[in-house]
C-alpha positions as CSV (number, residue, x, y, z in Angstrom):
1,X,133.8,169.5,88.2
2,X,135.2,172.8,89.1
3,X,138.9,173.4,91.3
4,X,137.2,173.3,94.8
5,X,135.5,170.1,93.8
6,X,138.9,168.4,92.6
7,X,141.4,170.3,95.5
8,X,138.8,168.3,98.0
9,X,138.4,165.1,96.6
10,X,141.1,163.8,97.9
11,X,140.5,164.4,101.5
12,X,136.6,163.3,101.2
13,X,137.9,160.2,99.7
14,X,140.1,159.6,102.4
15,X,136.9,160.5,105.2
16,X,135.2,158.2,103.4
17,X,137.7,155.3,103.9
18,X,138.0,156.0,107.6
19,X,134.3,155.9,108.1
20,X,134.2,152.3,106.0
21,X,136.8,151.2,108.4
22,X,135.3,152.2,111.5
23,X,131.6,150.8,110.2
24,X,134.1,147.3,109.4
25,X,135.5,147.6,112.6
26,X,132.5,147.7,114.7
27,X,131.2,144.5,112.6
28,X,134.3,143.0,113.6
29,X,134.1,143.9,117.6
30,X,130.1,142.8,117.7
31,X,131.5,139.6,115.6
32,X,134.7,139.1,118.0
33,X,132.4,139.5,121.3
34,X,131.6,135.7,123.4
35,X,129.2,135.4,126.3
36,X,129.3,132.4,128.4
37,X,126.1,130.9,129.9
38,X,126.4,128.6,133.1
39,X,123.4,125.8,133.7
40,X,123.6,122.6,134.6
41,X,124.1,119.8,131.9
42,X,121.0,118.3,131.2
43,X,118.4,117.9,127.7
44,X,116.8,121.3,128.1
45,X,120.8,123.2,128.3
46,X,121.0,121.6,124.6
47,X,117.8,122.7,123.5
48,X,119.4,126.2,125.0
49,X,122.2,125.9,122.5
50,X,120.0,125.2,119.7
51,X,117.8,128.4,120.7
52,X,120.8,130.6,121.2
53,X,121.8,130.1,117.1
54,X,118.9,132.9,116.2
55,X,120.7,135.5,119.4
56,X,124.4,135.1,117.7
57,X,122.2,135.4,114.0
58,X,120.4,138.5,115.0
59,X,123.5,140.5,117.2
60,X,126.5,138.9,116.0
61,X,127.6,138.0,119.3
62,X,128.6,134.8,119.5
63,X,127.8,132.2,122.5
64,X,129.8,129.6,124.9
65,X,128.2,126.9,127.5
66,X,129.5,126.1,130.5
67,X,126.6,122.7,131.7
68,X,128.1,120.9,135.1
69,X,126.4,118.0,136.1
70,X,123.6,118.2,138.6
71,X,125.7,116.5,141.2
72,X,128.2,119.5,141.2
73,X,126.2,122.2,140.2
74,X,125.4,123.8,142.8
75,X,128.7,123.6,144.3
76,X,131.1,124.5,141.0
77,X,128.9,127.7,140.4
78,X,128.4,129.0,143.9
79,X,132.2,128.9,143.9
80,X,132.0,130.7,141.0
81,X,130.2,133.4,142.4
82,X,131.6,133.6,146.2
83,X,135.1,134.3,144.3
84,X,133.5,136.7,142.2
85,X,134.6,134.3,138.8
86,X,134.6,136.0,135.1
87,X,133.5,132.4,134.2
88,X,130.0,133.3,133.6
89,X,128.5,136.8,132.2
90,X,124.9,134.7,132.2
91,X,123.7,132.3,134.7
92,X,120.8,129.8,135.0
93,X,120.8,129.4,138.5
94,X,118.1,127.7,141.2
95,X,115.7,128.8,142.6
96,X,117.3,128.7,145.8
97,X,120.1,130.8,145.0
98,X,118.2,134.2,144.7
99,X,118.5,135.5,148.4
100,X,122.1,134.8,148.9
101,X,123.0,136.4,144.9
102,X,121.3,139.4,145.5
103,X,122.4,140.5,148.9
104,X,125.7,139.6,148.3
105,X,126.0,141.4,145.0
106,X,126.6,138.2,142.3
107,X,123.4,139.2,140.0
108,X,122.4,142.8,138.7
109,X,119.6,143.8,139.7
110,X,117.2,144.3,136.3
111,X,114.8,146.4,137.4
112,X,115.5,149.6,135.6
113,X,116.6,147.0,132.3
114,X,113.1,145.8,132.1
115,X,111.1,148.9,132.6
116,X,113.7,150.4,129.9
117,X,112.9,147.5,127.5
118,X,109.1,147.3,128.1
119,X,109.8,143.6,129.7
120,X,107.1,143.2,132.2
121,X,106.8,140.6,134.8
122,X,103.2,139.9,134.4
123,X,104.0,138.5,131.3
124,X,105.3,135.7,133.1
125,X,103.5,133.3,135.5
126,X,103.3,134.6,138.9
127,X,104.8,131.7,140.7
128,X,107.9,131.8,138.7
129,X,108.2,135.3,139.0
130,X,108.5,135.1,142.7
131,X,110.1,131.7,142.9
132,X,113.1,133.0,140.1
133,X,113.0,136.4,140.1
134,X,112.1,138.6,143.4
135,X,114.8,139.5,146.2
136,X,113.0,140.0,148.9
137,X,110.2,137.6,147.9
138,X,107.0,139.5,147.1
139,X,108.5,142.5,146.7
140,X,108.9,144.3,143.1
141,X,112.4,143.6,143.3
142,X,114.2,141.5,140.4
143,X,117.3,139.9,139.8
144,X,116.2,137.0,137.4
145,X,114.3,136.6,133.9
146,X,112.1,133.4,134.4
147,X,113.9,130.7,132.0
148,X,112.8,126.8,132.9
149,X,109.3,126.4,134.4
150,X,109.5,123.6,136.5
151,X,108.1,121.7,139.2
152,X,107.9,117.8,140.6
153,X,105.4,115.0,138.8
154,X,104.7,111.9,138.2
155,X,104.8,109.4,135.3
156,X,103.3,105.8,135.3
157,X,103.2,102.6,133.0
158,X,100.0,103.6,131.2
159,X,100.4,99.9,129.8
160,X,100.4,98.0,133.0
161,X,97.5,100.2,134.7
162,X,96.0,99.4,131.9
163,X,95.8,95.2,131.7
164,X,92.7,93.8,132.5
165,X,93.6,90.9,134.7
166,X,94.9,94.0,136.9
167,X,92.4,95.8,136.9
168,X,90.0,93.0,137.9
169,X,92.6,91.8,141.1
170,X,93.2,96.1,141.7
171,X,89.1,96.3,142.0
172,X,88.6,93.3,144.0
173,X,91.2,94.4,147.0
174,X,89.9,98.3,146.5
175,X,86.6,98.4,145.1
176,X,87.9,101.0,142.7
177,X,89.8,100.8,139.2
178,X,92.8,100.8,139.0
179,X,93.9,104.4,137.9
180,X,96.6,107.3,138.4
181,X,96.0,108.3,142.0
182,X,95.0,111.5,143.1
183,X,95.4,112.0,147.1
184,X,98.1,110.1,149.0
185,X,95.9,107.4,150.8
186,X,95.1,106.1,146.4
187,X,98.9,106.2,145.9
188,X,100.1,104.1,148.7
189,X,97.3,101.4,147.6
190,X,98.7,101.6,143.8
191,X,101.9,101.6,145.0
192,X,101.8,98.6,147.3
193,X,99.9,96.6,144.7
194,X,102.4,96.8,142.4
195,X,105.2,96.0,144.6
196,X,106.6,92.6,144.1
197,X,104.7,91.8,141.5
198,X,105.6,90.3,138.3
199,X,104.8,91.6,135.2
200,X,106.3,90.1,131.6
201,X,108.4,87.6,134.1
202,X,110.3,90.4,135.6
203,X,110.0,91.6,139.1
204,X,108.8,94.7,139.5
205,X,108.2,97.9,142.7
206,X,105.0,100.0,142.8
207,X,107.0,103.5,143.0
208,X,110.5,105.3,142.7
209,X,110.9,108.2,145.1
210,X,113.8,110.6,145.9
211,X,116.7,110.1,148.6
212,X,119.9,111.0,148.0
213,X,121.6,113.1,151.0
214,X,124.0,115.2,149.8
215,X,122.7,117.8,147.9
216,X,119.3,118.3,147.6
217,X,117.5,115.3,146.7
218,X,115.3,113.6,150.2
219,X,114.4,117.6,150.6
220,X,113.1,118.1,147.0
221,X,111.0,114.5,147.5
222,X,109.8,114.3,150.8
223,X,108.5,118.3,150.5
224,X,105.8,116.8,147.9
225,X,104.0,115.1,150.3
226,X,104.9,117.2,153.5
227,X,103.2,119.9,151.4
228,X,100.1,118.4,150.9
229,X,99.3,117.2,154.3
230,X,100.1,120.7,156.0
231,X,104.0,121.4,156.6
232,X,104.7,124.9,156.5
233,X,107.9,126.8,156.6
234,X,107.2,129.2,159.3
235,X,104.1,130.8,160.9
236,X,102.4,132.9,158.0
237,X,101.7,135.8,160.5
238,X,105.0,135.4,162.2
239,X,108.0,135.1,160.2
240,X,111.0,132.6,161.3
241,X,108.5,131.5,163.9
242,X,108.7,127.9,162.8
243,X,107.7,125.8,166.1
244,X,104.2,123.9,165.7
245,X,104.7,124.4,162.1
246,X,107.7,122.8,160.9
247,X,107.1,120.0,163.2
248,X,103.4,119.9,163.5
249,X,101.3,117.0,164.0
250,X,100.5,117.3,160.2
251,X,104.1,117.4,159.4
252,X,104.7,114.5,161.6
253,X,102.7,112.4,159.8
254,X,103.7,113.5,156.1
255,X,107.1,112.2,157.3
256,X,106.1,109.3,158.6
257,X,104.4,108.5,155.4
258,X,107.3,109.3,153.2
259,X,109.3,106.6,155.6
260,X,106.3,103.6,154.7
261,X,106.3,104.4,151.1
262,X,110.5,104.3,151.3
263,X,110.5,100.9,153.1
264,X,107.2,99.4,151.5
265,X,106.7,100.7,147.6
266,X,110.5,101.3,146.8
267,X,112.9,98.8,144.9
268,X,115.9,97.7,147.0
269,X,119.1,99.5,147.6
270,X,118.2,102.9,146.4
271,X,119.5,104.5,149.4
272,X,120.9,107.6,148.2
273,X,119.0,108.5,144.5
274,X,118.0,111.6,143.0
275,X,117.1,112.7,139.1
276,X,118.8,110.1,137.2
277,X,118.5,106.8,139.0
278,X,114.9,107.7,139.2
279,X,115.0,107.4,135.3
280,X,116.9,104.2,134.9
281,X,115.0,102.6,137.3
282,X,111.3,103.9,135.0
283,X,113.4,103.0,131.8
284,X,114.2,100.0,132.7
285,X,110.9,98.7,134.0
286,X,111.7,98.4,137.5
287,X,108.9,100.6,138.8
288,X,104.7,101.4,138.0
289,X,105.2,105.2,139.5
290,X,108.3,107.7,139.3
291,X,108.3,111.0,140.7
292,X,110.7,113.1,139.1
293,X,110.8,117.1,137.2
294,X,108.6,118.0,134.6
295,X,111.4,118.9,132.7
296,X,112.4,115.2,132.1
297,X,108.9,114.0,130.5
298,X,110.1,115.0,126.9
299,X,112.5,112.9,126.9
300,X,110.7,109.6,128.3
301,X,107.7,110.4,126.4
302,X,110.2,109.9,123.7
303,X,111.9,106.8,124.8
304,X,111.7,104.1,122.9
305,X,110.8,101.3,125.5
306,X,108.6,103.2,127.7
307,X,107.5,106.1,125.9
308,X,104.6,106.7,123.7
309,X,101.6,104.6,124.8
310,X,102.9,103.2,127.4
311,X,103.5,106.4,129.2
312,X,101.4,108.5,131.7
313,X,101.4,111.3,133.4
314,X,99.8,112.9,136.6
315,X,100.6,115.8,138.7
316,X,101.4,115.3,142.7
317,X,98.5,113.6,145.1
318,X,96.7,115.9,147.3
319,X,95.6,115.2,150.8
320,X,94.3,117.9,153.3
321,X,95.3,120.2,151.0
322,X,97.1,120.4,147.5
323,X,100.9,121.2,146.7
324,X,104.2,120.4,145.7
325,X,108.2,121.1,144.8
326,X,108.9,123.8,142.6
327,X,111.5,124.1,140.6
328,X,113.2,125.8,137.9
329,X,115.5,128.3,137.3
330,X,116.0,132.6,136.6
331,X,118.6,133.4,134.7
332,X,120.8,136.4,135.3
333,X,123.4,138.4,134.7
334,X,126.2,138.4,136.8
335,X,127.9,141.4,138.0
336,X,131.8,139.9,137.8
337,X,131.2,140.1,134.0
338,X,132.9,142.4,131.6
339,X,129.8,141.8,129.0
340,X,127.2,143.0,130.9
341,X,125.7,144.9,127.6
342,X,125.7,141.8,125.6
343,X,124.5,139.6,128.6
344,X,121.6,142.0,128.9
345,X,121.1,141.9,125.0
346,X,120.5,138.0,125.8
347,X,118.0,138.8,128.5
348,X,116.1,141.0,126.1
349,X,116.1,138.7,123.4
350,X,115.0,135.9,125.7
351,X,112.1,137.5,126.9
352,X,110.5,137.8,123.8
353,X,107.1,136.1,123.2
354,X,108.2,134.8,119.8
355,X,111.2,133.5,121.5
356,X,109.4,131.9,124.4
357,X,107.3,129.6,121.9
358,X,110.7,128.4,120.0
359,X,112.3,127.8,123.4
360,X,109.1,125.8,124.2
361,X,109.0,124.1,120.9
362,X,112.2,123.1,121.1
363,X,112.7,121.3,124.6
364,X,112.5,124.2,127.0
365,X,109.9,124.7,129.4
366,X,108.5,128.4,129.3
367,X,107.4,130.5,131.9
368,X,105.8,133.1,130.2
369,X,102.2,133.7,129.6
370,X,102.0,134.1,126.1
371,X,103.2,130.5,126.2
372,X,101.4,129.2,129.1
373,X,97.5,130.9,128.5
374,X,97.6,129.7,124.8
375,X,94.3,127.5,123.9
376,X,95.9,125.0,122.8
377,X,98.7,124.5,125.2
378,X,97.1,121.9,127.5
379,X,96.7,119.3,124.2
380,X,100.3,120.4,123.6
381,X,102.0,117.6,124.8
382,X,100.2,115.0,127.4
383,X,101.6,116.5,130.3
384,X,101.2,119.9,129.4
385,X,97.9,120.1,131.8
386,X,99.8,118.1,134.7
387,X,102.1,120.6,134.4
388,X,99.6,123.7,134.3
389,X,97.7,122.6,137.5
390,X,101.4,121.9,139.2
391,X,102.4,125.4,138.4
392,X,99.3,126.6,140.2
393,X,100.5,124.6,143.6
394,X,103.7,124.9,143.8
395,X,105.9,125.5,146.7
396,X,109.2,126.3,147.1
397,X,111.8,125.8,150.2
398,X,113.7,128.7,151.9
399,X,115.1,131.0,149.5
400,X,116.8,132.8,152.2
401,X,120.8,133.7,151.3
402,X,121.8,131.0,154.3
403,X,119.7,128.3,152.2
404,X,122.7,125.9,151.5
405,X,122.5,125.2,155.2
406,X,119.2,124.9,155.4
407,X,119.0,122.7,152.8
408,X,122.0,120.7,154.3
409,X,120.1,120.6,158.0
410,X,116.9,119.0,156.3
411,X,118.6,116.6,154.2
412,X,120.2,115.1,157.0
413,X,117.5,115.0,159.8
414,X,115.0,113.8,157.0
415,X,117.5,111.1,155.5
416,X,118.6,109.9,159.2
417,X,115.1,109.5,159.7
418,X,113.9,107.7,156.5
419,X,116.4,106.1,155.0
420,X,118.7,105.4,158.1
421,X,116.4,104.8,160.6
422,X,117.7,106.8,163.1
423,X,115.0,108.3,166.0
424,X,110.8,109.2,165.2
425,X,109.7,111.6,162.6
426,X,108.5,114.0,165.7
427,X,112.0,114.0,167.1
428,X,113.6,114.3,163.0
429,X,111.4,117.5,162.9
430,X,112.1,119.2,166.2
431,X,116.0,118.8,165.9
432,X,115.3,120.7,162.1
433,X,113.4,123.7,164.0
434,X,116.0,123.9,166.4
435,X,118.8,123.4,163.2
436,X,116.9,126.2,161.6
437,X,116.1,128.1,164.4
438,X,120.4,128.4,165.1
439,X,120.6,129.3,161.1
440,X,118.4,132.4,161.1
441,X,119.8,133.5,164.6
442,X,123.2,133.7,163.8
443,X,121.6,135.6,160.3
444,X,120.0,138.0,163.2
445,X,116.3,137.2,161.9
446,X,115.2,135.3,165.0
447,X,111.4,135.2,165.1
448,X,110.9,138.4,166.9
């Protein structure tokens, strides 16, 4: 080694410790950095924890939960955002809440994120791209990554359809066996025979339907048969033009029919349900028919009293037409946060198709195609093909940035009118038009 060599060793050892410490440094930060994800508290948010071990194994960034109940949801995290909150860098928020969170600024918009990362949105399925994703709807405009496919179904008691002094007494009234219906007119038969009946000595109701008042629940039930039989938001060549549409003769009638099922297929006293009385009541063995979210059959398929074979499925009854209640969620950054890289690392991680089929695996519900279009996804589970043909119906209700009072003007003319008994279904529907009709005025979108 000659002079220079020694006369510079000391200070190269010295560069060489500094860059050691910076490399140990930056470990540290990427180890020292949290995100926290908002949802609501329910079986597919712990499958989400589960899933989110491989994002804090692959970037070092570790991960916190916030789940509120469904109850308080909406309301807790809506706060959150309106103050503009630090609570949440990540959100899983409804479907709903898209209008409102982008023109008021509470999500980034990921547009230029995705075409920078090669995340396309026709790798997802089209109606939970524009359901979670797109601010104005239809529009290439995104501010949500597709996370729980979801929309409304049924289950049944695969068991009792099933008995053969049933069948024989189902056949003899109908002329037809006794089997998962498919249009409305074949579910108010099923229903009604199964009301009062007993079965195994207990007492038992043909159907559990939803309608509780105060957040979302009679809107999210009645919607599945108002879609079917011809309600429509507003005039498809006239926006906010809702008259004769809204309250149509067709829309009349869906409501009147929600009203006899309420009063002649329900058990007694469930006056203001939503999501989880609806799965006591089908645990429990109170009921032939439940309608409730895809996103719960994993967990009744897996019940021990009614699951397994026992257990059916089938997607909503059509009548005129075909349709029902999407749901689901988009999740997104939100702009209050001080991690919006590592919130946006999430995203990218998330969208991955090898992701997607763990989060599926696992208890999720995927949205994306790779997922979706794989052969053998119908024989996946046995909903998996109620659930495809649901995702090709699906509607969803105003995602319009004044949607919590839209939302709050139909629960309580449809709930005065069902479950109350207040006025007809005609005068229900007019007094929502005119409800709505005050809503998008005061938003200055009047029907022009």
């Amino acid at each position: 080694m000659n002079l220079l060599s020694k006369k510079m060793l000391p200070g190269m050892v010295a560069l060489a410790a500094v860059a050691a410490l910076g490399l140990a440094s930056t470990s540290v930060r990427a180890q020292d950095k949290t995100i926290t994800l908002c949802w609501a508290a329910w079986d597919p948010a712990n499958a989400l924890v589960e899933l989110s071990k491989d994002f804090t194994a692959k970037t070092g960034v570790k991960m916190k939960f916030e789940f509120v109940p469904w109850t308080n949801f909406a309301d807790r995290m809506l706060n959150e955002l309106n103050s503009k909150g630090k609570l949440c860098d990540l959100i899983i928020g409804d479907s709903q809440w898209i209008g409102g969170a982008a023109e008021q600024g509470h999500y980034v918009k990921l547009n230029d994120f995705f075409a920078k990362e090669g995340i396309k949105m026709t790798d997802f399925a089209p109606a939970t791209v524009v359901g979670y994703a797109e601010w104005p709807k239809n529009t290439p405009n995104y501010w949500a990554l597709p996370a729980m496919a979801d929309a409304v179904g049924w289950t049944y008691r695969k068991d009792w359809f099933a008995r053969p002094e049933l069948q024989a007494e189902f056949k003899k009234l109908h002329n037809r066996d006794l089997a998962p219906p498919k249009t409305w007119a074949e579910f108010k038969q099923v229903s009604e025979f199964f009301q009062g009946k007993t079965i195994d000595g207990k007492k038992v109701y043909g159907a559990y339907i939803f309608t509780e008042r105060g957040s979302e629940g009679i809107t999210m039930g009645v919607t599945n048969v108002l879609y079917p039989m011809g309600f429509k938001y507003e005039d498809p060549k006239k926006p906010y033009a809702m008259d004769g549409f809204v309250n149509s003769p067709d829309a009349v009638r869906g409501l009147e029919f929600y009203k006899a099922l309420y009063k002649g297929s329900t058990p007694p006293g469930l006056t203001n349900a939503y999501m989880s009385e609806g799965l006591d009541a089908f645990k429990s063995g109170q009921v032939a028919m439940m309608m409730n979210w895809f996103a719960f059959f994993p967990g009744l398929y897996k019940d021990p009293n009614v699951g397994g074979d026992k257990i059916g499925f089938f997607t909503n009854p059509s009548d005129k037409t075909r349709g029902v209640q999407l749901g689901g969620q988009g999740i997104s950054v939100v702009s209050y946060s001080a991690n919006r890289n590592e919130s946006l690392q999430y995203i990218k991680w998330f969208a991955s198709p090898e992701v997607q089929k763990k989060w599926q695996a696992i208890g999720g519900s995927s949205a994306a195609k790779a997922v979706l279009d794989d052969p053998a996804y119908p024989q996946s589970s046995p909903f998996a093909q109620a659930f495809l043909d649901s995702m090709g119906m699906v509607v969803d209700f105003w995602a319009e940035p004044s949607y919590a009072q839209l939302l709050l003007a139909m629960q309580k003319r449809v709930h005065d009118y069902v479950v109350a008994d207040k006025g007809t279904a005609k005068e229900a529907l007019d007094a929502l038009v005119v409800d709505w009709r005050k809503v998008f005025k005061d938003d200055g979108k009047a029907a022009k």
